[in-house]
ROGU-733730 format. One record per residue (C-alpha): z, y, x. Coordinates in steps of 0.5 Angstrom, whole numbers, plus 500, padded with zeros to 3 digits. Layout:
% ROGU-733730
    up   north   east
     Z       Y      X
...
% end
This chain:
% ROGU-733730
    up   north   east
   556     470    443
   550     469    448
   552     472    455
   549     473    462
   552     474    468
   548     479    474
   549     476    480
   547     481    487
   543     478    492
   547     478    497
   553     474    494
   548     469    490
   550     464    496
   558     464    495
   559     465    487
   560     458    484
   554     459    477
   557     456    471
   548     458    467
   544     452    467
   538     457    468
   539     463    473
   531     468    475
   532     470    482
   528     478    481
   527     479    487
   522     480    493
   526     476    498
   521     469    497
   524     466    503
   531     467    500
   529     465    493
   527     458    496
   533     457    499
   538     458    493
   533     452    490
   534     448    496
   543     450    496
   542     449    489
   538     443    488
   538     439    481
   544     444    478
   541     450    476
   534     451    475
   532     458    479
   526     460    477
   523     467    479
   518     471    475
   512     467    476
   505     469    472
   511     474    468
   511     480    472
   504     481    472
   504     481    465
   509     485    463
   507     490    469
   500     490    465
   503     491    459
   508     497    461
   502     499    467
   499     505    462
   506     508    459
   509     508    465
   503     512    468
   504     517    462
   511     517    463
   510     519    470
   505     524    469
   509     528    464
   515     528    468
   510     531    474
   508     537    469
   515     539    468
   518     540    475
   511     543    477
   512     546    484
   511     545    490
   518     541    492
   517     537    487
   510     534    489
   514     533    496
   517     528    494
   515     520    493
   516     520    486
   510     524    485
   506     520    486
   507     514    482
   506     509    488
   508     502    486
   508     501    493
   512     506    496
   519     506    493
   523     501    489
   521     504    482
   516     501    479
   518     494    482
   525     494    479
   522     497    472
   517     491    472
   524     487    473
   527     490    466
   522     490    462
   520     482    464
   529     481    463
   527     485    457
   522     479    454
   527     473    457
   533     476    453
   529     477    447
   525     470    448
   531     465    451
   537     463    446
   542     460    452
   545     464    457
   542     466    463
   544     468    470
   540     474    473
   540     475    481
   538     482    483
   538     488    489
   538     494    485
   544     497    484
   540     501    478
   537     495    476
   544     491    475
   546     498    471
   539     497    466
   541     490    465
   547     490    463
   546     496    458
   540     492    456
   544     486    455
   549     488    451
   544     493    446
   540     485    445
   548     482    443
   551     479    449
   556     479    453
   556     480    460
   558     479    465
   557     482    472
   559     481    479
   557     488    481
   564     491    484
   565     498    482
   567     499    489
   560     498    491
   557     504    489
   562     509    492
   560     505    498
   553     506    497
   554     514    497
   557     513    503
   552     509    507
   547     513    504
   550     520    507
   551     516    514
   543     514    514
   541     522    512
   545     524    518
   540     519    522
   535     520    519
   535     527    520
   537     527    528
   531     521    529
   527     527    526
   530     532    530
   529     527    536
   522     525    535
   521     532    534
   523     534    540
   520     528    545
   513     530    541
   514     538    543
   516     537    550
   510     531    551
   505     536    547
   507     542    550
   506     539    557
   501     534    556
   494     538    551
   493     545    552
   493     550    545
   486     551    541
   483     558    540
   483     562    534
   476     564    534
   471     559    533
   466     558    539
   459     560    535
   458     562    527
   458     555    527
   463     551    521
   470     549    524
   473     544    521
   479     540    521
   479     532    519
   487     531    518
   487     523    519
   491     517    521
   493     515    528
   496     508    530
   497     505    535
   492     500    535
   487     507    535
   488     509    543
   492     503    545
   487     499    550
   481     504    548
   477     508    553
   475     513    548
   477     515    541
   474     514    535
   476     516    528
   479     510    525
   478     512    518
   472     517    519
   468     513    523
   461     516    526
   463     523    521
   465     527    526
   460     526    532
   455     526    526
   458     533    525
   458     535    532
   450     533    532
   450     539    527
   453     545    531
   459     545    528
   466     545    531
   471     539    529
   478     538    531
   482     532    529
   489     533    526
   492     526    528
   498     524    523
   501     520    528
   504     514    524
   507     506    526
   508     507    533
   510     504    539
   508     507    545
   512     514    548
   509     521    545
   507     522    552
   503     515    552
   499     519    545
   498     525    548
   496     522    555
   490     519    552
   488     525    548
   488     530    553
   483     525    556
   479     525    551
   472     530    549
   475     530    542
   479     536    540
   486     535    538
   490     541    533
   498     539    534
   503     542    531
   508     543    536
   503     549    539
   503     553    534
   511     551    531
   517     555    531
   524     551    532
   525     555    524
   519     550    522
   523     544    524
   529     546    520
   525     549    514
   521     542    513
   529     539    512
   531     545    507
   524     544    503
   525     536    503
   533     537    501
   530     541    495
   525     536    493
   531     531    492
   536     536    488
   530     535    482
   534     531    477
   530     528    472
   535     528    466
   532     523    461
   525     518    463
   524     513    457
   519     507    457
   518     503    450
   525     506    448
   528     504    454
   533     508    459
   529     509    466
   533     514    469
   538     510    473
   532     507    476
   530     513    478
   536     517    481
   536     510    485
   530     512    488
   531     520    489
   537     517    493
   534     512    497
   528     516    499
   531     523    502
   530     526    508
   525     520    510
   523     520    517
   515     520    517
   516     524    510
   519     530    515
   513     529    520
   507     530    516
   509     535    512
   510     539    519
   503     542    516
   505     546    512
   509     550    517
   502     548    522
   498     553    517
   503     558    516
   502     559    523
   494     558    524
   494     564    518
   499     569    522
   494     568    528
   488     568    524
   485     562    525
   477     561    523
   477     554    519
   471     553    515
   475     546    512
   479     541    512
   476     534    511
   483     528    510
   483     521    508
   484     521    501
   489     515    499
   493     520    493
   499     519    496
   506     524    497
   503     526    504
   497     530    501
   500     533    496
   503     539    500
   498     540    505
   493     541    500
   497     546    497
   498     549    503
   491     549    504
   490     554    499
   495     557    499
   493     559    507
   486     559    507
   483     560    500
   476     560    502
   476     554    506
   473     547    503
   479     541    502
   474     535    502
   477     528    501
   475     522    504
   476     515    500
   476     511    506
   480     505    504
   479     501    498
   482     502    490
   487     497    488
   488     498    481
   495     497    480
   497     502    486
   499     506    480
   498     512    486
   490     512    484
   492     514    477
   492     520    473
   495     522    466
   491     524    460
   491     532    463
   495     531    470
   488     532    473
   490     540    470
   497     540    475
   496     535    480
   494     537    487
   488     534    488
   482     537    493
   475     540    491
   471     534    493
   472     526    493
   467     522    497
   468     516    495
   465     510    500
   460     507    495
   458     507    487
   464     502    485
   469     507    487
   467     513    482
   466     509    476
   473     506    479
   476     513    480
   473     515    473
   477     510    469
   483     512    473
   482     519    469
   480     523    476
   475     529    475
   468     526    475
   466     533    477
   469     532    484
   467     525    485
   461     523    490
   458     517    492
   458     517    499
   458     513    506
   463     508    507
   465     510    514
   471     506    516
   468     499    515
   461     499    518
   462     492    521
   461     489    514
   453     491    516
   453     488    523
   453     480    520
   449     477    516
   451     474    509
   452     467    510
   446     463    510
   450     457    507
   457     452    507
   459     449    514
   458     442    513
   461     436    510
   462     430    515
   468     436    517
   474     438    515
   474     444    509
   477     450    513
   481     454    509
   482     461    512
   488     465    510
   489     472    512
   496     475    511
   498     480    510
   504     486    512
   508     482    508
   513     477    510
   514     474    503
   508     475    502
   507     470    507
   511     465    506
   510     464    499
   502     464    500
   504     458    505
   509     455    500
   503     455    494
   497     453    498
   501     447    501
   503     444    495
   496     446    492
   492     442    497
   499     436    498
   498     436    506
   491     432    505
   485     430    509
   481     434    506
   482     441    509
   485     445    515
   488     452    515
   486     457    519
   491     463    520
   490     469    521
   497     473    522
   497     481    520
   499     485    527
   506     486    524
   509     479    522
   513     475    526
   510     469    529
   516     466    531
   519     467    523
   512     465    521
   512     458    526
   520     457    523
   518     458    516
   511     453    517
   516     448    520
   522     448    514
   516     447    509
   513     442    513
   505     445    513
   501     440    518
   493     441    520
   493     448    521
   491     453    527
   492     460    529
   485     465    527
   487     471    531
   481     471    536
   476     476    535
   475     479    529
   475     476    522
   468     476    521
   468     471    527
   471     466    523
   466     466    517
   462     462    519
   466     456    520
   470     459    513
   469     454    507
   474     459    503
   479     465    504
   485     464    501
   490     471    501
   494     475    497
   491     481    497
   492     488    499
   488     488    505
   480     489    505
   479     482    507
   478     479    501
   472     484    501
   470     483    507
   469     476    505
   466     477    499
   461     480    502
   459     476    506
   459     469    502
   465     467    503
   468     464    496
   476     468    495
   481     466    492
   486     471    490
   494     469    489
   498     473    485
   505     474    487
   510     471    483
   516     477    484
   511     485    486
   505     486    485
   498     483    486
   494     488    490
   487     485    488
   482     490    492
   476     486    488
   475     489    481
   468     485    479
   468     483    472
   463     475    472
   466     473    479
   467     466    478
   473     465    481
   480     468    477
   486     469    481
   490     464    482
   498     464    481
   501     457    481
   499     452    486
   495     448    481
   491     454    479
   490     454    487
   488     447    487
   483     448    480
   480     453    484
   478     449    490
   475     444    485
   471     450    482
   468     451    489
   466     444    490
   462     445    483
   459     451    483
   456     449    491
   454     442    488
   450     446    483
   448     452    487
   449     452    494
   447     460    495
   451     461    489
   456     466    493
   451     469    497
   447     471    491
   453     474    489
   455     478    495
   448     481    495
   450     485    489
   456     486    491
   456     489    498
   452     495    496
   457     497    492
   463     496    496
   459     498    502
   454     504    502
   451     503    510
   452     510    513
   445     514    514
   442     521    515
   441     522    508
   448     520    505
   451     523    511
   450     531    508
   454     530    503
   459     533    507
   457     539    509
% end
């Protein structure tokens, strides 16, 4: 009989192999390459190269579905609360660990030798060896039965600090706000329009910045205010490192209106956002099949692990926000939010009509749409169920044929301005390539990921082999470790590179002979653009958040380093023929990303 052995992550080190082939399922590259390293010649461990991207694309439309009718059932406001809802693949480990299945699914059903799974999923290790054995193997599994009761403890221990970190930030942000910001009036000021934009607020939004602007709005709300209406900024405060007081501080100087909840809560509130997010998550789903295969585990894993999320308890603090604003009569004529369609939507738009039936609800597609986010999608009929706002303006005409085939309504989609990224209209479309008597620079901008990163640099070195044809330019996402990445870059031997941080990345195009990333950044778009030949890698083990969905671009993404390398020598060929090809292309491409703000365009917000 054929048998598998499941291997947990952190045991992979210490367990002796006896399978001569062992797939590494998880996302921790660095961690992947250093189990090849260990292991060497012996036993040949492959992660799930070009195959995860398959078979999510296979199962993408069924899991959509599958979500969709399990969102109809529990219907409520506590369920559209919690991260399930939104199907995000990015959010929670579902959609990741069910791609996992379905890809050990097509190895089992493809491979007559045994074979060695290593995984991080409790749920997930309990799906194979079910799998396994309705396919006719033997398992054999290390996952000790111990490890799940002290799995439950664990999580019980990490509810409590997540609730008193809550509690905590609450608390500092009640003191900082009552002292620091004055309460807003009721009544508006004139018979003119009071609208509320809910919007992101980082650090990089007040932190070195004189006077604030709306990261994701951009010029909208002074272009409002030019128009007599009175407008209030609702900050979602969001990957902080600065003090509360620090925050607010900044906004008491500044001529922008700020509506905080900590005005207007009661202590009750706090409390009652714990309860509702309590009730959210003791929604079980009894049974959830795709392709006739048991997902449930997967699920209960993630209701689990989601519970009593910290950013989730604060941003559903506008609920209580609109109760309170309601029982003191405020005058709100709408609210205006970057829409995104994930968890922290959903229960202020119910709250939203449920407080202030006759206000507007306008969402604004102040990002861009990554086609296997599966948050950007609907069901056939959840449009009838899900809460989605009055409006979408999207930030040009790509976007509502993208949101169209993702089955939103297309009663309430609208070409708009794209309001975040104006600076794409301030630089020229790169007139030609850098010359040839230097170095091809190739930029890399990472992305939040460090293993993302690490496998871009692993792939883009082996693809170019350290030649003197090229020079790296680096270009780190604010997040990342320079100094894991400079011990990484080390380890694998990359030479002939530089950091790319000063200025901003339109800054470096010009010297750009082509852009080599990972997607999920806007980057890729930026770049597109203006010019710049992109070549998108498609991760090996999560998911390719590809942002650029433009049928005849002449580059396909890439996977394996030889496809890197075949498409740096498709650049070489396309320029030999025409050197403007790629700024004819970005000349059909930017309007349709980038609708450049005006007067006229502005109005469909009013």
């Amino acid at each position: 009989m054929k048998q598998i052995t499941i291997i947990p992550l952190k045991k992979a080190k210490n367990i002796i192999i006896k399978e001569k082939l062992c797939y590494y399922v998880c996302q921790d590259y660095a961690y992947f390459l250093e189990l090849k390293n260990k292991f060497g010649d012996d036993i040949e461990i492959k992660n799930l190269s070009g195959l995860f991207d398959e078979v999510f694309q296979d199962i993408k439309e069924p899991l959509i579905e599958l979500m969709a009718s399990i969102n109809k059932r529990n219907n409520s406001f506590d369920w559209w609360g919690g991260e399930l809802a939104s199907k995000s693949t990015t959010s929670t480990s579902l959609m990741h660990n069910v791609t996992c299945l379905f890809s050990v699914k097509y190895l089992l059903s493809n491979l007559s030798q045994d074979i060695c799974f290593i995984v991080d999923s409790l749920a997930l290790s309990k799906c194979i060896k079910t799998l396994a054995i309705k396919e006719g193997y033997d398992v054999k599994d290390y996952q000790k039965i111990y490890n799940v009761y002290f799995s439950v403890i664990r999580y019980r221990l990490i509810y409590v600090c997540r609730i008193l970190l809550y509690l905590f930030d609450a608390m500092q942000s009640r003191k900082a706000a009552l002292k620091l910001l004055k309460p807003l009036p009721s009544k508006k000021i004139s018979t003119n329009k009071r609208i509320i934009i809910r919007s992101w607020f980082t650090e990089d939004t007040f932190n070195n910045v004189e006077i604030y602007k709306d990261r994701n709005f951009g010029q909208l709300p002074e272009w409002l205010r030019s128009r007599d209406y009175e407008i209030w900024t609702l900050p979602m405060l969001f990957n902080l490192s600065s003090s509360f007081e620090k925050v607010y501080t900044f906004m008491s100087v500044q001529e922008n209106s700020f509506i905080v909840p900590e005005h207007y809560l009661k202590i009750v509130d706090y409390f009652k956002v714990i309860y509702w997010n309590y009730k959210t998550h003791r929604i079980r789903i009894k049974s959830a099949e795709i392709k006739e295969i048991d997902i449930t585990p997967l699920i209960d894993e993630v209701v689990i692990k989601t519970k009593y999320s910290r950013y989730m308890l604060s941003f559903n603090l506008c609920v209580p926000l609109l109760k309170r604003l309601k029982e003191k009569e405020f005058e709100i004529d709408g609210f205006y939010y970057s829409f995104e369609n994930n968890t922290s939507e959903k229960q202020f738009i119910l709250a939203c009509r449920k407080y202030f039936q006759d206000s507007n609800i306008i969402a604004f597609q102040h990002t861009t749409f990554y086609p296997n986010q599966l948050a950007y999608h609907l069901g056939l009929d959840e449009k009838e169920y899900c809460p989605l706002p009055d409006k979408i303006i999207c930030s040009g005409p790509i976007y509502v044929d993208l949101h169209k085939k993702a089955k939103f309504p297309p009663d309430i989609l609208v070409s708009g301005p794209n309001l975040r990224f104006s600076s794409v209209h301030e630089y020229q479309i790169k007139s030609s390539v850098p010359s040839c008597d230097t170095k091809k620079a190739l930029l890399l901008p990472l992305s939040l990921s460090h293993n993302l990163t690490f496998e871009l640099f692993t792939k883009v070195k082996e693809a170019i082999k350290n030649n003197n044809v090229y020079k790296i330019y680096i270009r780190i996402h604010p997040t990342l470790s320079k100094n894991k990445l400079n011990c990484f870059i080390e380890k694998i031997g990359l030479n002939d590179y530089e950091f790319a941080d000063d200025g901003i990345i339109q800054d470096w195009f010009d010297k750009t002979y082509a852009m080599i990333l990972t997607g999920a950044s806007m980057a890729t778009l930026e770049a597109v653009v203006m010019g710049i030949p992109v070549i998108r890698v498609v991760p090996d083990n999560t998911f390719s958040l590809d942002p650029f969905a433009w049928s005849d671009y002449p580059l396909a993404p890439a996977n394996h380093s030889s496809e890197i390398k075949q498409r740096l020598q498709s650049i070489d060929h396309i320029l030999n023929n025409d050197k403007e090809a790629f700024q004819k292309i970005a000349k059909r491409i930017l309007p349709e990303y980038f609708t450049k703000p005006s007067n006229e365009n502005l109005k469909v917000f009013l």
